[in-house]
C-alpha positions in Angstrom: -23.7 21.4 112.5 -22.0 20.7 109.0 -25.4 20.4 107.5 -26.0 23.7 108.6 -22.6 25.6 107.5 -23.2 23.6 104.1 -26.4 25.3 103.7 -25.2 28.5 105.3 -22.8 27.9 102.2 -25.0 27.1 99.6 -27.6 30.5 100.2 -24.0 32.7 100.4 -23.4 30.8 96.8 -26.5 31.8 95.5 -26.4 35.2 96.7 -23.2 36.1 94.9 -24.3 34.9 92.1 -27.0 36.8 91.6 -25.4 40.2 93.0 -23.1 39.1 90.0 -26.1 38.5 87.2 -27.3 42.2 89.2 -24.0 43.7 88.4 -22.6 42.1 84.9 -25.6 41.3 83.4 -29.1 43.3 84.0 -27.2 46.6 83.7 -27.5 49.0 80.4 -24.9 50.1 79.3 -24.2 52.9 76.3 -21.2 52.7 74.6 -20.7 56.7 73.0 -16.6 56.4 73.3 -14.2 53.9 72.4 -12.9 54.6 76.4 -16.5 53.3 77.6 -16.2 50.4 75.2 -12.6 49.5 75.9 -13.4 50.1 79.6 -16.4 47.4 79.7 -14.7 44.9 77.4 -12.0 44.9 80.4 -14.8 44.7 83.1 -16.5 41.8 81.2 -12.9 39.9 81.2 -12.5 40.3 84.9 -16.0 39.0 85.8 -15.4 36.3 83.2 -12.2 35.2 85.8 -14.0 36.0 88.9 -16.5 34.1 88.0 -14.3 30.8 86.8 -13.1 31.2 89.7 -15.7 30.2 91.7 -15.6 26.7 90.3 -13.3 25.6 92.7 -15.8 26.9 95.7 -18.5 25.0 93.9 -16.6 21.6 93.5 -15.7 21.5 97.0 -19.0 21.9 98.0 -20.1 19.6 95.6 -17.6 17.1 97.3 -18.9 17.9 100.8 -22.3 17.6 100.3 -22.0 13.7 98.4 -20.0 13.1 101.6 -22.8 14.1 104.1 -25.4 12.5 102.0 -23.5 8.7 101.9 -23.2 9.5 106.0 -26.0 11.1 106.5 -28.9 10.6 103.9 -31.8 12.7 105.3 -29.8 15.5 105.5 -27.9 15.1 102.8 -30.9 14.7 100.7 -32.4 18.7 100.7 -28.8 19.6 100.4 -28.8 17.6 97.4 -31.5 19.1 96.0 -30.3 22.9 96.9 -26.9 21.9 95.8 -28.6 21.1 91.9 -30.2 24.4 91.9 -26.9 26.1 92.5 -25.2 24.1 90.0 -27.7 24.8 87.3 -27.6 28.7 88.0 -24.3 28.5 88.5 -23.5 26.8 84.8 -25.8 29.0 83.6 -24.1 32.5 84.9 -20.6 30.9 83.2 -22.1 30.6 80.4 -23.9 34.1 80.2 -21.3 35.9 81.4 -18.9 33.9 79.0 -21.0 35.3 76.0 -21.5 38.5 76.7 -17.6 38.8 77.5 -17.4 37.1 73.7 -20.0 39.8 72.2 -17.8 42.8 73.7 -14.2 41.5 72.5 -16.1 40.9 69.2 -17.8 44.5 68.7 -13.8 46.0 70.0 -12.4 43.7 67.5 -15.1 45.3 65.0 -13.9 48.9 65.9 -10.2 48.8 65.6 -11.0 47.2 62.4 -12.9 49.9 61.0 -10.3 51.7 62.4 -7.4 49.9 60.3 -9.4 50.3 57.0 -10.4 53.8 57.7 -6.6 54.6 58.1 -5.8 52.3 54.9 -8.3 54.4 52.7 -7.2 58.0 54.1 -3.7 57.1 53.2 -4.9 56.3 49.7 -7.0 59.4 49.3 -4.0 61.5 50.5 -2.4 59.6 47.6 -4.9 60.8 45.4 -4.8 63.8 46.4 -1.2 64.1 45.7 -1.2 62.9 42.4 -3.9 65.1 41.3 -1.5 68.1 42.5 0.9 66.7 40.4 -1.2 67.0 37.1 -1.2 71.1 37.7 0.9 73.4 35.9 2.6 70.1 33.7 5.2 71.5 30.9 3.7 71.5 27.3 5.2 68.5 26.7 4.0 65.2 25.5 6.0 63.0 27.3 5.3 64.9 30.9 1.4 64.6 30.1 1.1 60.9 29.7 3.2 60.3 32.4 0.9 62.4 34.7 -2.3 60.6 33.3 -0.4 57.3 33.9 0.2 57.8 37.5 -3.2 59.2 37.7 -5.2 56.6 36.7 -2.6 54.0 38.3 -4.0 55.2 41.6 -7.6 55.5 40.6 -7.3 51.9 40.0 -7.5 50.9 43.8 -9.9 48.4 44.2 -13.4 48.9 46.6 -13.3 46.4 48.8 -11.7 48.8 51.5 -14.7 50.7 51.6 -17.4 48.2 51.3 -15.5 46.9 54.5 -16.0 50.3 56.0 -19.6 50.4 55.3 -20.7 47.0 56.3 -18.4 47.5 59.7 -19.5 50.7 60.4 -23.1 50.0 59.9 -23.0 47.0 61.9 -21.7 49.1 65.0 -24.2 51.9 64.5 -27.6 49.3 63.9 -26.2 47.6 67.5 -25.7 51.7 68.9 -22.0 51.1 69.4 -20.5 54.5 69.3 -22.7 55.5 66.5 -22.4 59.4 66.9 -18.7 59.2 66.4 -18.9 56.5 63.7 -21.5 58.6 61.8 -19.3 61.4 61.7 -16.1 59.6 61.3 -18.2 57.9 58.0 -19.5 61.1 56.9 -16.2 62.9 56.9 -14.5 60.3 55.1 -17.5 59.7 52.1 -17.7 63.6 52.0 -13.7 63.4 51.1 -13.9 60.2 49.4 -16.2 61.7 46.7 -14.4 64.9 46.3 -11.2 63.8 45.3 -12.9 60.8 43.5 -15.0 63.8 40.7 -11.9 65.9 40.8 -9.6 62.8 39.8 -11.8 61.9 37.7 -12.1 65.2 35.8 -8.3 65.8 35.9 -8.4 62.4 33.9 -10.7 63.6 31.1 -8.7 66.8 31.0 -5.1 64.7 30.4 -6.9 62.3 28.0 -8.4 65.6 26.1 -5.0 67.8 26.1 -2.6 64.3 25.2 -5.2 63.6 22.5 -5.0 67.6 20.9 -1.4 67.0 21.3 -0.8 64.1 19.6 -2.8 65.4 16.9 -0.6 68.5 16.6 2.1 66.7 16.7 1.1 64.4 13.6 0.5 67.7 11.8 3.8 69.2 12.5 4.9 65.9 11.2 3.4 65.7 8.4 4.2 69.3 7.2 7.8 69.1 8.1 7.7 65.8 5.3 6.0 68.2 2.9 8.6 71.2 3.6 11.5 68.5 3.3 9.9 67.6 0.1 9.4 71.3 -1.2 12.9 71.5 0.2 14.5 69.0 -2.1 12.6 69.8 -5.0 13.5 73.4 -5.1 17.1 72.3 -4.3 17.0 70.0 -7.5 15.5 73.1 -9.8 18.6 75.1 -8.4 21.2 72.7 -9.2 19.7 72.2 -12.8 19.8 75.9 -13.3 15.9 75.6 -14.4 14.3 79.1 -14.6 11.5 79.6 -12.2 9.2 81.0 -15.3 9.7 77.3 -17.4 8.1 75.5 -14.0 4.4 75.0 -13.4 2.6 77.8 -11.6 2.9 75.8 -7.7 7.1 75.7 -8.4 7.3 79.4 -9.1 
């Protein structure tokens, strides 16, 4: 009668486990929202448990079955043999289950991480944006258009390996069809951006570097004639004081 409530055991093992291969591990799923993702990385963690679980069942009938076979060795010995088939599929579930529950928590981790860098990159580019708002109607002064340029280029500065983190992620979750559709157009919106404010930045900088360098040029003219006038200045002023008439100078002093 134990032999039989062993096997009865053994077939009800087997037949769990392969409702649970039916149920966690032949199905298909799509993942087209970050809900249906999330939702399926939880699943996978509960039949991970469930599963681990069933070790305890397993031992214990490990246990019972080595204790019929020392009493009873010709019964014990197809038990035995049922018993290692279990075992293998058994190991072999754990071990399926255990990776695909790895794969999931990995391709979640990948999504929040684009989802960090994405964030990082639109707060620069509303930075960007900012600054390049900033370089609009500046005062005609010299001082106010280098400082603008400064902080212009100072942001244009930011280094690339955001977005090359943003491509490589997001690409990795679109060639394995993880949420591609909303990836693509998550992507595409923020390139599309990226590259606006990137020519228009850009241009803004030419622009300063143009209007500072007509500046400064002016300004080195204005300097340069207010040392002549101060120069004329004096020289007329000497004339005066020596009472020199204007028709005994050369033809420039009259």
């Amino acid at each position: 009668e134990k032999a039989v409530n062993l096997k009865k055991d053994l077939a009800e093992m087997q037949e769990w486990m392969t409702q649970a291969e039916e149920e966690y591990l032949e199905k298909d799923f799509e993942y087209k929202s970050p809900e249906e993702l999330e939702n399926a990385v939880e699943e996978m963690k509960r039949a991970k448990e469930d599963v681990l679980q069933k070790e305890v069942r397993v031992k214990i009938l490990k246990d019972n079955i080595k204790m019929l076979a020392a009493k009873l060795p010709s019964s014990g010995q197809d038990l035995s043999t049922e018993l290692n088939v279990v075992l293998e599929n058994y190991q072999l579930l754990c071990n399926r289950i255990r990776g695909k529950c790895h794969t999931l928590e990995e391709v979640w981790s990948c999504w929040i991480e684009l989802l960090q860098y994405l964030d990082l990159e639109t707060s620069w580019l509303n930075n960007l944006e900012e600054r390049v708002q900033m370089t609009e109607n500046l005062p005609d002064k010299l001082d106010a258009v280098n400082d603008a340029l400064e902080s212009l280029e100072s942001v244009l500065r930011h280094p690339a390996d955001n977005r090359t983190q943003i491509r490589e992620l997001g690409q990795t979750l679109i060639d394995g069809g993880i949420l591609d559709d909303i990836i693509s157009e998550k992507l595409e919106a923020f390139n599309a951006r990226y590259e606006e404010l990137s020519h228009l930045a850009v241009s803004r900088q030419i622009a300063l570097e143009q209007q500072l360098q007509t500046m400064r040029e002016t300004d080195h003219m204005l300097q340069v004639l207010q040392e002549n006038l101060a120069d004329l200045d004096r020289q007329l002023t000497s004339y005066l004081t020596d009472r020199v008439d204007a028709f005994q100078m050369p033809q420039e002093a009259q």
